[in-house]
SEBA-235303 format. One line per 5 residues: number of its first residue (from 1); their letters; for each residue x, y negated, z of C-alpha. Coordinates in Angstrom, 2 decimals. Each point is the difference from the previous one (the first is absolute). Example, Ala and Ser with C-alpha at 12.3 -4.5 7.8 and 13.67 -1.06 7.14 Angstrom:
2
1 = AS = 12.30:4.50:7.80  1.37:-3.44:-0.66
% end
This chain:
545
1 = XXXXX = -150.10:-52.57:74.80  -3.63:0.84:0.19  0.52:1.53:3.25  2.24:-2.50:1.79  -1.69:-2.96:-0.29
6 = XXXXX = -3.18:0.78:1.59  1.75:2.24:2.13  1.81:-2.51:1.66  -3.62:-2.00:0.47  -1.02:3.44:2.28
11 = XXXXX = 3.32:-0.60:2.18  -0.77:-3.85:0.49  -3.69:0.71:0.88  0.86:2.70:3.00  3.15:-2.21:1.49
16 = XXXXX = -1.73:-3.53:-0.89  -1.45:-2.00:2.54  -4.01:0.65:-0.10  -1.11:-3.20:-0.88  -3.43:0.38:0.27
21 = XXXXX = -3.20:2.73:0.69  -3.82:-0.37:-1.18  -1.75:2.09:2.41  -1.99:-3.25:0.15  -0.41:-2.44:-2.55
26 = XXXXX = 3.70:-1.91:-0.36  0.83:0.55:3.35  3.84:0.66:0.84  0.89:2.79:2.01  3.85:-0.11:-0.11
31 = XXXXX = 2.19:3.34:0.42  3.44:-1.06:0.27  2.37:3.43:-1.31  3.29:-2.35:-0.42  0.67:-3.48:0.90
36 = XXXXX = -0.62:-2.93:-1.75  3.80:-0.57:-0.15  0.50:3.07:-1.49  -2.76:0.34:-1.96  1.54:-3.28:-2.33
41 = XXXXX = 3.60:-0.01:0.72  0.87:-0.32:-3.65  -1.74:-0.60:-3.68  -0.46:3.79:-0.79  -1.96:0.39:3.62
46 = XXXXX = -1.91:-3.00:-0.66  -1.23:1.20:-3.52  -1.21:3.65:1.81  -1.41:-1.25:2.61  -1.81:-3.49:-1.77
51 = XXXXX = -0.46:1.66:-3.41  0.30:2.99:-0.52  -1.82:1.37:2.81  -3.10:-1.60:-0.82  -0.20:1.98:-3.51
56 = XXXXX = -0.17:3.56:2.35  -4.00:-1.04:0.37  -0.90:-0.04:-3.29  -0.65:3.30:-0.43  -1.53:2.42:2.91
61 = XXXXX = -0.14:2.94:1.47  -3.41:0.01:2.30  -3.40:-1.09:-1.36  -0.71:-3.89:-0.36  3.76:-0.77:-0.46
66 = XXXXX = 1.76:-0.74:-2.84  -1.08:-2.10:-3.07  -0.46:3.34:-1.57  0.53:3.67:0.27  -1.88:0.77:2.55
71 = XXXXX = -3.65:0.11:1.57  -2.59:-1.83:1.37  1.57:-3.21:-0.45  -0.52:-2.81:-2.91  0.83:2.51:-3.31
76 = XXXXX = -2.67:1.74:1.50  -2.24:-3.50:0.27  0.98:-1.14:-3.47  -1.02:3.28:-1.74  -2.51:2.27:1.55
81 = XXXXX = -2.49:-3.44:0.26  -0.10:-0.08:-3.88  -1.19:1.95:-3.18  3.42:1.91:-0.36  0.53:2.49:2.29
86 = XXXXX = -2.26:1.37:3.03  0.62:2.42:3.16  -3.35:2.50:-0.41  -1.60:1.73:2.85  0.90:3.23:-0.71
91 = XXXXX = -2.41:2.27:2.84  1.76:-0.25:3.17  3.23:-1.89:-1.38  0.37:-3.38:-0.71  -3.68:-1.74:1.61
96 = XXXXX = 2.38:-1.34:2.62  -2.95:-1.82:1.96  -1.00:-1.51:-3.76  3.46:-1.73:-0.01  0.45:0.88:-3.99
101 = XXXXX = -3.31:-0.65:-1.26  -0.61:-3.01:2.16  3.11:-1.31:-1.74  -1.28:0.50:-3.02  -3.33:-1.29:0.68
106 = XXXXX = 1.50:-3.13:1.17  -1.52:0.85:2.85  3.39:-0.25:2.35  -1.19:-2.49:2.83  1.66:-1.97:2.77
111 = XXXXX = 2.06:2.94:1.78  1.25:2.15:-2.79  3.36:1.53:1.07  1.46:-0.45:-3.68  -0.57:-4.03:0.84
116 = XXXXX = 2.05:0.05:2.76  2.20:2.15:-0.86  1.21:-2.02:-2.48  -0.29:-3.42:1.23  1.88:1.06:2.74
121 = XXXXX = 2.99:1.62:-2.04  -0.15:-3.16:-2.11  1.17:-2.24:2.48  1.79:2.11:1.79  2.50:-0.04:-2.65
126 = XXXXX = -0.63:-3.62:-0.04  0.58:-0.62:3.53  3.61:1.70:-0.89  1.01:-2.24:-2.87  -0.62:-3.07:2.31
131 = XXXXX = 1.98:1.31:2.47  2.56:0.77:-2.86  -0.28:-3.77:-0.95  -0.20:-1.68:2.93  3.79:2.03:0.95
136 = XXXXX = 1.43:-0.96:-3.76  -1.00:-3.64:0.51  1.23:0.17:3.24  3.27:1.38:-1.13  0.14:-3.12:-2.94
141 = XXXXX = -0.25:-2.34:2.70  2.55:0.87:1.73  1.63:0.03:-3.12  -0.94:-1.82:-2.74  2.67:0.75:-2.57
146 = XXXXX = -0.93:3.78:-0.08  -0.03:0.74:-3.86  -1.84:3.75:1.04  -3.17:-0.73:2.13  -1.72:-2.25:-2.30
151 = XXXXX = -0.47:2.60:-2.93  -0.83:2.09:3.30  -3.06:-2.32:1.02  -1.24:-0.52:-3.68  -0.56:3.60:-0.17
156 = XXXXX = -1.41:0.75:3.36  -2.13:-2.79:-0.91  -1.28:1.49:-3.14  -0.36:3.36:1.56  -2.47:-1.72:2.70
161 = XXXXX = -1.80:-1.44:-2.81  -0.43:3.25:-1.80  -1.60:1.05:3.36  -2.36:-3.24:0.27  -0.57:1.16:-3.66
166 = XXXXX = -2.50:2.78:1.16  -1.32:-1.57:3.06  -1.36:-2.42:-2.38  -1.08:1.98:-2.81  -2.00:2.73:2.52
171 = XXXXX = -0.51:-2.12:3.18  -0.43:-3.76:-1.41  -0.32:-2.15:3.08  3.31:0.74:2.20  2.45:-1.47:2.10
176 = XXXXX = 3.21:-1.26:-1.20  2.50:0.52:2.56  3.88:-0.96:-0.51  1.96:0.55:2.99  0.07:2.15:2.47
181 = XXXXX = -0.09:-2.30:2.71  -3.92:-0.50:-0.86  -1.99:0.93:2.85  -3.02:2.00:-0.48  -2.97:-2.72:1.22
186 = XXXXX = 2.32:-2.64:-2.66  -0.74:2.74:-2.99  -3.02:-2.14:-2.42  -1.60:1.49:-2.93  0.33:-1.87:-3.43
191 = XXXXX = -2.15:0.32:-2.53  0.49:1.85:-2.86  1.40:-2.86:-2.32  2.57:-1.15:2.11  1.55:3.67:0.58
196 = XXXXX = -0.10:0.25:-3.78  1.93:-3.82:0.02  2.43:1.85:2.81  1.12:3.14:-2.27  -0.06:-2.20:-3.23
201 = XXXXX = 2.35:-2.52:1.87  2.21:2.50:1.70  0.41:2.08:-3.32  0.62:-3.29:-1.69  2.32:-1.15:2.37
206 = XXXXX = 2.62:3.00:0.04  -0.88:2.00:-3.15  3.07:-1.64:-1.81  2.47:0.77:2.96  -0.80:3.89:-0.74
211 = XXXXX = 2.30:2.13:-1.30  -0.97:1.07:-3.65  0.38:3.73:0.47  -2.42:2.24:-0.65  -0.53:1.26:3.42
216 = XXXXX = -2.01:3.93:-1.09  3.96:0.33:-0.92  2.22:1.76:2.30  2.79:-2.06:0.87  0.27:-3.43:2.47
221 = XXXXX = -3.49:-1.24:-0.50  -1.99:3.06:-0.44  -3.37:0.05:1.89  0.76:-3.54:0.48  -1.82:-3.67:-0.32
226 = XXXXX = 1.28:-1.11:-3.50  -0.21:-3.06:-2.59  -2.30:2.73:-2.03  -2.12:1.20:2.57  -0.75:-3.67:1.64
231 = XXXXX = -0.95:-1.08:-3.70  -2.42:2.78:-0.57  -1.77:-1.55:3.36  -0.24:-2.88:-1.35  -1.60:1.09:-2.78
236 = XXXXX = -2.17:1.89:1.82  -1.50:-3.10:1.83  -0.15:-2.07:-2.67  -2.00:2.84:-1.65  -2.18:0.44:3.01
241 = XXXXX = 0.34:-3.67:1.14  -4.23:-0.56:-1.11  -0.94:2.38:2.59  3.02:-1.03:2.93  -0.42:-3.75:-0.72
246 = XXXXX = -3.72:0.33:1.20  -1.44:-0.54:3.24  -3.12:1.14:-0.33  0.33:3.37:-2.12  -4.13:0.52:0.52
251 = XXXXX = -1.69:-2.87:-1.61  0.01:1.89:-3.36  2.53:-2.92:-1.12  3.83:-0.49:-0.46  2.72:-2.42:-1.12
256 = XXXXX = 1.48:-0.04:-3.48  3.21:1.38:-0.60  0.40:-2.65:-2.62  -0.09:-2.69:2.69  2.60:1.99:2.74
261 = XXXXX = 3.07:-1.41:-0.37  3.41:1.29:0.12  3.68:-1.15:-0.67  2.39:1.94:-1.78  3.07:-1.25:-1.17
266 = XXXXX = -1.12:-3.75:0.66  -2.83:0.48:-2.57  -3.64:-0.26:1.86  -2.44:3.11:-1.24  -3.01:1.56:0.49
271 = XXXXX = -0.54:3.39:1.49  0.16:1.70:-3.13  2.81:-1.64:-1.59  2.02:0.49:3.34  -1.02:3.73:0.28
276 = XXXXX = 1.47:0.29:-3.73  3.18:-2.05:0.80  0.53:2.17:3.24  -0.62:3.31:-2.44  2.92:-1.45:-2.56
281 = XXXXX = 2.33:-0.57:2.51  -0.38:3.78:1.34  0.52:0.93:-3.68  3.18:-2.10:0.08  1.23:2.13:2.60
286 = XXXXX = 0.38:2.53:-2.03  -3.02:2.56:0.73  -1.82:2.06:-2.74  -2.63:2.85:-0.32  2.12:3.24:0.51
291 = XXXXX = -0.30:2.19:-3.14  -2.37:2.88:1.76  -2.80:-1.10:2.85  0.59:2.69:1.83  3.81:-0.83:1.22
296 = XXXXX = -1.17:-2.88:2.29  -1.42:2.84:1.52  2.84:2.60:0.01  2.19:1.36:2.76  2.55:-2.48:-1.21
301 = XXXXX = -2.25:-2.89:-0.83  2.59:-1.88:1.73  1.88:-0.35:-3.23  -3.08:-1.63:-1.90  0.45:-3.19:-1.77
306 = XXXXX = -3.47:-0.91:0.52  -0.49:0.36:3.97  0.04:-3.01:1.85  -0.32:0.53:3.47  -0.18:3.30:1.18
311 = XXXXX = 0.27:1.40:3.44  3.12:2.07:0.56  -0.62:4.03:0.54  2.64:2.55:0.73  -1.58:3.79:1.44
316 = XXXXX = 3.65:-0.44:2.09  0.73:-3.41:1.45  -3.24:-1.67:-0.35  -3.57:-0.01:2.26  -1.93:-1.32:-2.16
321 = XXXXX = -2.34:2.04:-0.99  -2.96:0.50:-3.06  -2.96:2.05:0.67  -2.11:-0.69:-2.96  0.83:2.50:-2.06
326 = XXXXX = -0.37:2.44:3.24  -3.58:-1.85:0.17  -1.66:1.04:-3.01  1.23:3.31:-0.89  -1.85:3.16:1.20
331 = XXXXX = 1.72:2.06:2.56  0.54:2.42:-2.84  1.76:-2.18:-2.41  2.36:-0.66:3.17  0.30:3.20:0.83
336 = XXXXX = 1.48:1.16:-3.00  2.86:-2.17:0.67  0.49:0.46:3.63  -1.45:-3.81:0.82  -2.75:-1.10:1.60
341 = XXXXX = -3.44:-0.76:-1.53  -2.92:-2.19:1.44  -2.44:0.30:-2.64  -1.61:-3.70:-0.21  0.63:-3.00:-2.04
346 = XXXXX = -1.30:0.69:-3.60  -0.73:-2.39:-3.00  -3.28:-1.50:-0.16  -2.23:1.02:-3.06  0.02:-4.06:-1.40
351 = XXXXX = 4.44:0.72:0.15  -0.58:3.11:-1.78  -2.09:-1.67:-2.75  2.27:-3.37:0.06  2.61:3.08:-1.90
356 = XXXXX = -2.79:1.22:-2.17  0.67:3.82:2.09  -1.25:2.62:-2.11  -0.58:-1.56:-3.23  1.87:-0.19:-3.11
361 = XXXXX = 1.54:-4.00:1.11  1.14:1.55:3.28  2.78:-2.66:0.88  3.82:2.08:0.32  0.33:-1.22:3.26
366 = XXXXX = -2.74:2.11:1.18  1.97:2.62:0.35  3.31:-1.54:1.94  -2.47:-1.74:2.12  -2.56:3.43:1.10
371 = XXXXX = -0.08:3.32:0.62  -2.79:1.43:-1.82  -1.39:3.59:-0.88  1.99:3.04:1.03  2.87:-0.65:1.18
376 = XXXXX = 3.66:1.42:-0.51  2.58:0.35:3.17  3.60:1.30:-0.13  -1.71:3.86:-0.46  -2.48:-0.57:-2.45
381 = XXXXX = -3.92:-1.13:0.15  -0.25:-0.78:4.11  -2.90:2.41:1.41  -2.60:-0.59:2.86  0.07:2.26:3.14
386 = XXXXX = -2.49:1.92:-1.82  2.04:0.67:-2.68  -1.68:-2.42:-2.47  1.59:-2.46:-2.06  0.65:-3.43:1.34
391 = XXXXX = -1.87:-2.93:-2.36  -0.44:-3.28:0.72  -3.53:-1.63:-0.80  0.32:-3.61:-0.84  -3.77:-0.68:-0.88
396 = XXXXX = -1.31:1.73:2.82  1.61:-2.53:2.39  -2.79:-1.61:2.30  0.65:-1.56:3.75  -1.46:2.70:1.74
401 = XXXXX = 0.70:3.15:-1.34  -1.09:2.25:2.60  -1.83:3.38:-0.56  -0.15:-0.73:-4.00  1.83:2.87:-2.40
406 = XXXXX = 3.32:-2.87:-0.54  0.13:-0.48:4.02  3.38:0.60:-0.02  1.45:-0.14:-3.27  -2.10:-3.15:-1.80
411 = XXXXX = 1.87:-3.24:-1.34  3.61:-0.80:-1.80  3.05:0.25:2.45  2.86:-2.43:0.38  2.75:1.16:-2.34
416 = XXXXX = 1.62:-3.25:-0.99  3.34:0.25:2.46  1.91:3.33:-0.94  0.02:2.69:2.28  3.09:0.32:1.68
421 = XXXXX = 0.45:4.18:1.15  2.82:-0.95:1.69  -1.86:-2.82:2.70  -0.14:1.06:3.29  -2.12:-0.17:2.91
426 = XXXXX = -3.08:1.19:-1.75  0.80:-2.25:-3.21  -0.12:-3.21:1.77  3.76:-0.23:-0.10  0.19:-0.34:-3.22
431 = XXXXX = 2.70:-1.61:-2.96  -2.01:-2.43:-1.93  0.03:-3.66:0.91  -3.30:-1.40:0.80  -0.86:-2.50:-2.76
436 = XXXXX = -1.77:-3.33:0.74  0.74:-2.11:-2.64  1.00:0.74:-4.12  0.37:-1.90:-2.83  -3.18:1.47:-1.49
441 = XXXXX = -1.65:-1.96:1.88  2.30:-3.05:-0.69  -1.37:0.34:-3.55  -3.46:0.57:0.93  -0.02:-2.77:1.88
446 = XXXXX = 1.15:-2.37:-2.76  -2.59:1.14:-2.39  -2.76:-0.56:2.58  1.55:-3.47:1.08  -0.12:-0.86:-3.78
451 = XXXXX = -3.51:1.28:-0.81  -1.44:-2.06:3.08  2.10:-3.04:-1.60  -1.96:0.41:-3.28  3.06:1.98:-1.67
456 = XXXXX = 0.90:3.04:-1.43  1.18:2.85:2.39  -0.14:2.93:-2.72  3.86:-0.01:-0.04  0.96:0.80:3.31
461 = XXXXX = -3.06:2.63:0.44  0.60:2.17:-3.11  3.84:0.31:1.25  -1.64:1.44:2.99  -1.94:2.47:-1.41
466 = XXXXX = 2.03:0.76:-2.82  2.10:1.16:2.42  -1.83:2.09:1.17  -0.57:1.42:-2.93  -3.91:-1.76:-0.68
471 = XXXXX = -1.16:-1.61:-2.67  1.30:-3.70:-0.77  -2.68:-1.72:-1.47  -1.94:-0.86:2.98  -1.21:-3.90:0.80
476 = XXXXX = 1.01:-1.51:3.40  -3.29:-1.08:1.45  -0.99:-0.31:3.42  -1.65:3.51:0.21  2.55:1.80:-2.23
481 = XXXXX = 2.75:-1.09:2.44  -1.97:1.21:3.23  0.30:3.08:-1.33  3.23:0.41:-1.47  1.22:-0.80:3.77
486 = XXXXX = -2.48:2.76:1.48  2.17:2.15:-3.02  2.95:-1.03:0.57  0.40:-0.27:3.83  -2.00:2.28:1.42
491 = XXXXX = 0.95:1.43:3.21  2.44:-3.10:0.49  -2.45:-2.05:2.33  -0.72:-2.95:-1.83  -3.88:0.83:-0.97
496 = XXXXX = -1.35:-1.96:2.50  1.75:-3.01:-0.82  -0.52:0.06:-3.20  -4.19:0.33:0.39  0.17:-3.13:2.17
501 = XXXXX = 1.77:-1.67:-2.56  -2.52:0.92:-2.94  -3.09:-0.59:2.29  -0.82:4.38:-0.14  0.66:0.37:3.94
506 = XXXXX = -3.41:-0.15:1.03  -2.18:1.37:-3.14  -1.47:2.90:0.89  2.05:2.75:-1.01  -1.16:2.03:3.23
511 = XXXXX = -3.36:0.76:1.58  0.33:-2.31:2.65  -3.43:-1.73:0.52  0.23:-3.60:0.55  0.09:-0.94:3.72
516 = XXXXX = -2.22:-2.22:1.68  1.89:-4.17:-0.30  2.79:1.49:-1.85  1.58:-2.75:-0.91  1.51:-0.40:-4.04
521 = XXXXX = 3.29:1.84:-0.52  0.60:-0.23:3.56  2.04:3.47:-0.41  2.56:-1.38:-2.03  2.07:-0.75:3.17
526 = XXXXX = 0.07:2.59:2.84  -0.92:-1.25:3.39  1.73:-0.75:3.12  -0.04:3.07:2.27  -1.80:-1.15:3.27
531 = XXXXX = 3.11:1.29:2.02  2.01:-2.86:-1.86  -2.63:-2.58:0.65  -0.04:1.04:4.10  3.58:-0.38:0.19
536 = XXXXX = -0.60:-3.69:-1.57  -2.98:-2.00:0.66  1.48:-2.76:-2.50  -0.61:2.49:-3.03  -3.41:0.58:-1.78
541 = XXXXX = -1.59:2.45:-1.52  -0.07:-0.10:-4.73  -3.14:-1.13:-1.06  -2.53:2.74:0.00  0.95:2.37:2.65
% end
């Protein structure tokens, strides 16, 4: 079942109709395979080629596409800018014109390729689920009593909103475009708090004609837009909504979540109490912490009861492809098993102390999360070309690495998704499901949305980390939290977010002088790649750049 479903996505999306191409930004570039007649004779075509076509770009198989998986794109954006993970210069690998250290330095600028990379892949896909809408509410017209293509719009909808979700949470100050039939000199920016009053409002709007399945699943729904997985957006806004509900994100000031207001179930509350309400009803569903960590991780995470959106991966029918664990691990370690090895991303040394590494309160998931010290492959301790013993130095780790004793073998590797022997071209074809969202977070969430209401979150965070196997007798503060998520999801691509949120994005966790008129926090939102902003005279560049 895990097979077909996502199978028959990959048929829809090479026999579809091409709805729509990005080589600029949101321009259409129709390449008709089929014809429109054919394309939606009948209710199954019309799902492929509306629906489930559209789910075929969430993951990717080149660099900047995909919400995850794969390189240079916003997973990329969202973690090597923050204190969890860096790509070291390593000698001749890795400087990459600065590229890695200037990301970490918050040093990117106005023509990074990561910037456009994803902006354009972002509405790309969005470009696709307007043409997807503006052909289902075509087809209701015509026919008003169809009982299929509403649920069919509410979750296109939804999906597009997941999509606006990141544009506003990296970029800030976009354009909210609808329909396809939007020319390119009628495309306006908003400002940041009416996107976030866009995804709220679409989420609310069609969250309750979801299905309730959980869509990591196999079966009809898996990899899908679900009741679940639009409720854990919502909670994420309402979370985050004191940093998207505010204009001016450099003025060293922002709005109270006690005075944001939401609506759920006809009862008005404030971001807090909604971000709680949204958590409940995901725990409603039916979701729970699996028993060990490391299955959301496994070759057959897609069984986990605590996944809730994943991205679909089969080494046989699928391109979607993950290179991180191809990324960090020395060519050695890759080796051993026939795969390929970059040698890069490695945890920071503040992520290495955030799990107490090397002392006697080293936190369990240290060890499910990095490879450290010598290392073990299918024939016993891996070796160097020179014969020695591979070993792994995670507080050697600095951003530029080059001609010092650790060049190539300094800082903790990503070990957190199992390695799959069997995946295939080099490892990037691999068997585990790429996770985005879990209920850990659900309940980490809660407990944070209930310490910033003046509660008690100790609850919901000692079930986390007595999972894990930690100690349960921690207090949910603000600063105990922070790092339980660094714990918890590390190497999952929410660290970024989650420094915004607590205020950490711009201390000075790197050596990055202070540049002349920097303005406050203005690296909390990523700019708008000059490219975009010659293509459009109407936009404007974030404050600061």
């Amino acid at each position: 079942m895990k097979k077909r479903i996502l199978y028959s996505m990959l048929i829809a999306a090479s026999t579809m109709v091409s709805f729509a191409s990005c080589d600029s930004f949101l321009e259409e570039n129709p390449r008709d395979q089929i014809t429109e007649e054919q394309a939606y004779k009948n209710s199954t075509l019309i799902y492929l080629n509306t629906v489930a076509s559209l789910y075929t770009q969430v993951g990717g198989s080149s660099g900047g596409a995909g919400l995850q998986g794969t390189d240079r794109g916003i997973y990329d954006l969202n973690t090597f800018t923050t204190d969890e993970a860096m790509v070291p210069t390593r000698g001749g690998d890795w400087y990459d014109g600065g590229l890695w250290q200037n990301l970490f330095h918050h040093a990117w600028g106005t023509k990074n390729d990561l910037l456009k990379g994803s902006w354009d892949y972002l509405y790309k896909v969005i470009a696709q689920t307007n043409a997807s809408l503006d052909k289902l509410n075509s087809i209701l017209k015509e026919d008003p009593n169809n009982k299929v293509i509403p649920p069919y719009i509410a979750e296109v909808r939804a999906f597009r909103a997941m999509y606006y979700y990141y544009l506003l949470d990296m970029f800030a100050r976009v354009p909210i475009v609808t329909s396809s039939k939007v020319e390119l000199k009628d495309v306006e920016q908003s400002e940041r708090s009416a996107v976030f009053n866009f995804v709220k409002k679409e989420l609310e709007e069609t969250v309750e004609q979801l299905s309730d399945a959980h869509s990591n699943l196999s079966g009809e729904y898996y990899g899908r837009m679900t009741k679940p997985v639009a409720y854990l957006l919502l909670a994420k806004i309402a979370l985050n909504s004191e940093i998207y509900a505010d204009d001016n994100w450099t003025d060293g000031t922002k709005i109270d979540g006690k005075t944001i207001k939401f609506t759920v179930d006809g009862e008005e509350k404030n971001a807090w109490e909604a971000t709680i309400a949204y958590c409940d009803k995901i725990t409603a569903l039916g979701y729970k912490l699996e028993p060990k960590f490391a299955s959301n991780f496994s070759t057959t995470n897609e069984n986990s009861v605590e996944n809730i959106f994943t991205i679909p991966m089969d080494r046989n029918l699928y391109k979607n492809e993950f290179y991180y664990l191809i990324r960090s691990r020395h060519y050695s370690h890759a080796k051993a098993y026939g795969q390929g090895g970059w040698n890069g991303a490695s945890a920071t040394k503040e992520a290495i102390d955030a799990f107490g590494y090397n002392t006697a309160a080293q936190d369990p998931r240290f060890d499910l999360t990095y490879y450290a010290g010598k290392i073990e492959g299918p024939a016993g301790i891996i070796k160097l070309d020179d014969g020695t013993e591979l070993e792994y130095l995670p507080s050697e780790i600095a951003l530029d690495l080059t001609k010092k004793p650790a060049e190539k073998t300094a800082g903790a590797r990503m070990k957190k998704y199992e390695l799959d022997a069997a995946a295939t071209n080099d490892g990037k074809l691999q068997n585990n499901d790429i996770v985005i969202f879990r209920y850990a977070d659900v309940l980490l969430m809660k407990s944070e949305a209930k310490v910033r209401n003046g509660g008690n979150g100790n609850a919901e965070l000692n079930e986390v980390r007595g999972r894990a196997g930690a100690s349960q007798d921690m207090v949910a503060t603000l600063d105990n939290l922070l790092n339980e998520r660094l714990r918890e999801f590390a190497w999952e691509g929410l660290r970024r977010q989650d420094l915004v949120r607590f205020g950490k994005f711009t201390r000075a966790y790197t050596d990055r002088p202070q540049l002349e008129n920097e303005s406050n926090g203005f690296t909390t939102v990523f700019p708008i790649h000059e490219d975009v902003l010659s293509l459009n005279t109407k936009l404007t560049q974030n404050f600061g750049y």
